[in-house]
N, C-alpha and C positions, 0 to 999 in steps of 0.2 A: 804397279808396273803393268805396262800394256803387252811389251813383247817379251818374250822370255831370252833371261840373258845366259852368256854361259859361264858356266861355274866362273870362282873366285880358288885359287891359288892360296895357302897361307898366306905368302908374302903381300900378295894382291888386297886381301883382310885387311891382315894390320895397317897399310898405308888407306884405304879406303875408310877405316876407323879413324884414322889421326885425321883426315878431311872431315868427314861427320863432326868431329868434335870442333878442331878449329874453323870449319865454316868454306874459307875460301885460303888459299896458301900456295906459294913460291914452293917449288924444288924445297928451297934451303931452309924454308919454315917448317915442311914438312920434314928432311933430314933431320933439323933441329930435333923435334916432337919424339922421334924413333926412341925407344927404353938406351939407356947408358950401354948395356950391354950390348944390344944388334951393331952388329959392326957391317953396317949396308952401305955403299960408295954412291956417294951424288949421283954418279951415271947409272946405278944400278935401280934408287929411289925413279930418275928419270924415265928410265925405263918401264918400271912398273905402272907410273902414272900414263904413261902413251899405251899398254894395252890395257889396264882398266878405263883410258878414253875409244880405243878402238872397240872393247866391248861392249862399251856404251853406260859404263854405270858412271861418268865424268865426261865434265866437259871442259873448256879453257878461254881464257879471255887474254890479249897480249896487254902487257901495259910497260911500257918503253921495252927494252930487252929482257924482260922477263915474264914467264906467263902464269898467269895464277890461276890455279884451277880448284875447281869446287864441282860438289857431287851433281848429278842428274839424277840421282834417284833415294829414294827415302829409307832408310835403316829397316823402317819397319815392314816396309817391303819385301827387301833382300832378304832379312833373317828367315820371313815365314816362307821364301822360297826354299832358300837354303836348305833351312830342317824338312821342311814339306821332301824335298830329293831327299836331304840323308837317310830319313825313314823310310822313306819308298826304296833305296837301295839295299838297305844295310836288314828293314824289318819287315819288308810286303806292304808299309803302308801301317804298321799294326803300332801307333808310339807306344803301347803299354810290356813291351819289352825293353823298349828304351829304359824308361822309368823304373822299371822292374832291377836292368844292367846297374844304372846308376847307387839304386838304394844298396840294391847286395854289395854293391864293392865303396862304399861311404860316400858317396860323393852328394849324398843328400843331408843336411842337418835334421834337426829335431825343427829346428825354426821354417826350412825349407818344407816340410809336412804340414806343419801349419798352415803359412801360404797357399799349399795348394788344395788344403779342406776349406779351404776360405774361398777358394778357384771353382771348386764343385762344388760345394754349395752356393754361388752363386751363378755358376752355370744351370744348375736345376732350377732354380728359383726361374730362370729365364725361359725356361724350358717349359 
């Protein structure tokens, strides 16, 4: 990403997520996608797609009276913004508190440690 967008809302997430996945999507494609439980209203989905387009992370194409809209910007992008802020707000900048939060209260498996010795050690190698 070239310019810096601003933040993402939950609600903003999740419907940004269901674009990423399906590609390009109507209103009604994306209401569809929504979990059985979010009980979110066509005007309400509509609405979140018109400020995730004013904030620039979507854009839209009209095709008869309906307009389909698809991302302007790449996952992989947003996320390493995203965490990049959460850490700088929440840790100085410092992820190894993060990490540290996560393990002490379970939110890491035994598999998930693996991964990420698998992470630095190939990070040093590179190094």
């Amino acid at each position: 990403m070239t310019k810096k967008l601003s933040p993402l809302s939950p609600a903003e997430t999740e419907i940004l997520s269901i674009l990423w996945q399906l590609g390009k999507a109507s209103v009604g494609q994306i209401a569809e996608n929504l979990p059985a439980d979010r009980k979110i209203t066509y005007a309400t989905v509509q609405t979140l797609l018109r400020r995730l387009e004013k904030k620039g992370y979507l854009k839209h194409q009209t095709q008869g009276k309906a307009h389909i809209f698809f991302p302007s910007t790449e996952k992989d992008g947003v996320i390493t913004t995203s965490v990049g802020d959460f850490v700088q707000r929440l840790f100085g900048g410092d992820a190894i508190p993060l990490v540290q939060h996560l393990a002490e209260h379970g939110q890491i498996t035994s598999e998930d440690i693996d991964k990420l010795k698998k992470l630095i050690n190939n990070k040093k190698i590179e190094e």
